[in-house]
C-alpha positions, -999 to +999 in steps of 0.1 A: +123-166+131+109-176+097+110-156+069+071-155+066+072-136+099+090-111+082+072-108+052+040-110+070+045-074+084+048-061+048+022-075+035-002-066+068+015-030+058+010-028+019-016-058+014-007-072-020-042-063-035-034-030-034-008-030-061-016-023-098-023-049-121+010-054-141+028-053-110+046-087-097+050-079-058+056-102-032+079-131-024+098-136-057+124-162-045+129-182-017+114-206+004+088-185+034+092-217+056+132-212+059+146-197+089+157-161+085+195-153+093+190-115+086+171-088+066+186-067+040+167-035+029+172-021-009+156-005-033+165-028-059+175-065-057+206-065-081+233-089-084+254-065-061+230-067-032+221-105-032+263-108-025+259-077-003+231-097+016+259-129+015+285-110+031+263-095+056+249-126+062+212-119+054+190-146+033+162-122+030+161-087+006+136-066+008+133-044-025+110-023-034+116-027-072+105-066-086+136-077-100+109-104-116+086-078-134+074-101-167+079-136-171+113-154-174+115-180-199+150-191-191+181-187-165+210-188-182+228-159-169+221-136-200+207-101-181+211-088-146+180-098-140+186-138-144+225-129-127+205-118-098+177-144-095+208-170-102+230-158-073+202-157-052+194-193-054+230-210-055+232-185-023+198-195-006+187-158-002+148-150-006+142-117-025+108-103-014+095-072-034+068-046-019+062-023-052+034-004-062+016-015-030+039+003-009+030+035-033-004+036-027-005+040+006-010+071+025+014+063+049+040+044+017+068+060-005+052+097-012+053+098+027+092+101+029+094+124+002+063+144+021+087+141+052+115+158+037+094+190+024+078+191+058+043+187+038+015+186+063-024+181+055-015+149+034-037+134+017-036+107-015-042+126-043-064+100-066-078+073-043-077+036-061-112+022-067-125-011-062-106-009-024-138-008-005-170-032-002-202-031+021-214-063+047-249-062+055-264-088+079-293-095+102-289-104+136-309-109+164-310-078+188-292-094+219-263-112+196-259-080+178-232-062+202-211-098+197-214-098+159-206-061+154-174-066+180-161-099+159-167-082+126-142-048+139-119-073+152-117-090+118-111-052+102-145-040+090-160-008+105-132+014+097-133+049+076-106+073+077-094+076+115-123+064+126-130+027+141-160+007+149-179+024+122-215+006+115-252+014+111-280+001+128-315-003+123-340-025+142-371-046+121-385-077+122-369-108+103-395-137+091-385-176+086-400-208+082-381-240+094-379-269+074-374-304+085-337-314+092-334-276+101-317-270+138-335-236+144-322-214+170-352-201+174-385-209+162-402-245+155-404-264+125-429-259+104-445-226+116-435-190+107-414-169+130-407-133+138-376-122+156-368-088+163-332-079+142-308-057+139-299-047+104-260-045+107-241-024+081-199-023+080-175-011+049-145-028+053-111-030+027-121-057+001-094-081+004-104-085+039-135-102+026-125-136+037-115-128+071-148-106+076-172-131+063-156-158+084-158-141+118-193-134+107-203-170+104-185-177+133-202-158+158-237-152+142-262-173+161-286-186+132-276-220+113-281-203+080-271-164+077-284-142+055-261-117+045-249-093+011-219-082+002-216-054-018-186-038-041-187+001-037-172+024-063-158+047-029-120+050-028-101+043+005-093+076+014-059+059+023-052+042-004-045+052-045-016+068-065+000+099-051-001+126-022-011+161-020+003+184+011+008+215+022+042+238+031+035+252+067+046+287+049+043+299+014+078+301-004+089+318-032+095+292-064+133+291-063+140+284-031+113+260-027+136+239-055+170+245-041+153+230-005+142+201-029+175+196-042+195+201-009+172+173+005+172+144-023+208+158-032+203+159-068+224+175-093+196+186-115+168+197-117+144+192-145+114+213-145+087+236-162+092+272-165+085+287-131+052+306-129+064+335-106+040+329-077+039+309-041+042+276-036+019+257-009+003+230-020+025+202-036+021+168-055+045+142-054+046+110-067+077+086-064+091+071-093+068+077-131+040+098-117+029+118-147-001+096-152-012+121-124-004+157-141-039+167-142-049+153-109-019+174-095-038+204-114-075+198-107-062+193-070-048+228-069-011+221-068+017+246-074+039+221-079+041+183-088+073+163-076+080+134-096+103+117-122+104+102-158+088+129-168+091+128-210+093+154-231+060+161-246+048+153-211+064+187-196+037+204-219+009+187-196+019+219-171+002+241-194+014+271-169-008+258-143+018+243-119+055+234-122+064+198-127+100+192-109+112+159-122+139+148-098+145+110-111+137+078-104+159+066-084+163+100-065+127+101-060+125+069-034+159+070-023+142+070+009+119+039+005+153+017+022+148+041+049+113+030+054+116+000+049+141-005+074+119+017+100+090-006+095+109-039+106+131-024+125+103-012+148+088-048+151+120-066+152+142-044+175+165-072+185+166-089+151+194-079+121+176-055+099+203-037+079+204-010+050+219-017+017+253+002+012+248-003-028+239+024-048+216+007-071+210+038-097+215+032-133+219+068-143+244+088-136+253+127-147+286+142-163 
């Protein structure tokens, strides 16, 4: 099996246009045409975990962190960064990092920390925009059933758990054929009416290719008239975050000793607790306090997240607690999912977890 196969299932998962925009996700080193020996799943792609991948023998990682974030100007061996991307070339391993695009979806990082609060009602907290965009086309009525079944299959038509979505509405379309023209139906020269359908499908936006194409392919007209249209809608599935709910209220305390039994941290650090329930909570792996006031607006009693600064605990403003758990604590569990994903599609291939604990910090 290629390592492309591999990869391809992350990126079908977490496509690569919904990362943010400083982000560097993707296949970072390595050649996607190589055969794959094994898969190892990390959260970062240190120097420690290319040899891990070595021993193990494994010539694919899987990280969630780009150990290529901003350019490299040189590999000399200077930083752990250029130690890593070194050993992983003299050792022929690809490194292949899913980041930010894992975090916003629904279904991504904040999922495994929603798994082990038992959060139910999930939902993202602050959708991303520019996710979503509109086909409209006009077909004739008896090719309309085949068009609107190619453009589903290509991924259009589908809105929160539903499939197939699309609106209809019959007219009349008008044309003309030139000369040279090949019309399917109508003569040259003289006008024509056809009875249409006006066909209407959101779909994600970087499906755009793959819609458009299976448009064109199956729409019966030599020349198609169709729009496509950017829409300002999030994909309720898709953006920074996730809000759910605690099947049961609990009392503030607890509610952070179950956080700390299940990420086994050593510390908490947090606002000053506000003395009533907790039942809605925000999390958000790794530096999520971009989304204090979403967290707030969205009626959460507390906000799970990490790198939380100083002046940044102020945000609270006695309107929720902000638990700050670390970074590395935070999406301990991404391995995990990572591993679940392939593991699920590749049962009888070598997908393996990383025994290297990757954290930087450590506590006295």
């Amino acid at each position: 099996m290629k390592i492309s196969a591999i990869t391809n299932v992350l990126s079908a998962l977490a496509p690569a246009a919904f990362q943010e925009s400083y982000d560097n996700t993707g296949l970072l080193v390595g050649n996607p045409e190589h055969e794959c020996t094994g898969v190892l799943c990390t959260l970062d792609a240190t120097e420690a975990v290319v040899l891990e991948a070595v021993q193990r023998n494994c010539n694919l990682v899987i990280a969630h962190h780009p150990i290529i974030f901003s350019g490299l100007k040189r590999l000399n061996g200077s930083n752990y960064i250029e130690r890593s991307v070194i050993t992983a070339i003299k050792n022929d391993v690809a490194i292949f990092a899913i980041h930010t695009n894992l975090d916003n979806i629904l279904t991504g990082v904040n999922s495994k920390i929603a798994d082990r609060l038992g959060l139910v009602d999930r939902s993202t907290l602050v959708q991303k925009s520019g996710t979503l965009m509109k086909l409209v086309t006009f077909v004739p009525q008896q090719q309309a059933a085949g068009v609107r079944s190619a453009l589903f299959s290509a991924g259009a038509g589908k809105i929160g758990q539903y499939a197939e979505c699309s609106f209809n509405v019959s007219g009349t379309g008008t044309y003309k054929p030139g000369e040279g023209s090949n019309p399917f139906v109508g003569s040259i020269g003289h006008l024509h009416e056809e009875n249409e359908v006006r066909i209407e499908v959101v779909f994600p936006a970087h499906l755009q290719g793959a819609v458009v194409k299976s448009l064109l392919n199956v729409h019966p007209y030599e020349e198609v008239a169709y729009d496509v249209i950017p829409l300002s809608n999030g994909f309720s599935e898709i953006g920074s975050g996730l809000i759910g709910k605690l099947p049961d209220p609990m009392a503030e305390q607890p509610f952070l000793e179950m956080l700390k039994r299940e990420f086994s941290l050593k510390v908490i650090r947090h606002t000053p607790l506000l003395n009533k329930p907790v039942q809605q909570v925000a999390v958000c792996g790794g530096s999520g306090t971009f989304l204090t006031r979403n967290a707030i607006q969205a009626g959460a009693d507390v906000f799970v997240t990490a790198d939380v600064k100083y002046h940044e605990f102020f945000d609270a403003d006695s309107k929720l607690v902000i638990a700050d758990i670390g970074h590395y604590e935070s999406e301990q569990y991404t391995t995990e999912l990572l591993y679940d994903v392939l593991q699920a599609k590749f049962p009888t291939f070598a997908i393996l977890k990383s025994g290297v604990i990757t954290n930087p910090v450590n506590y006295f």
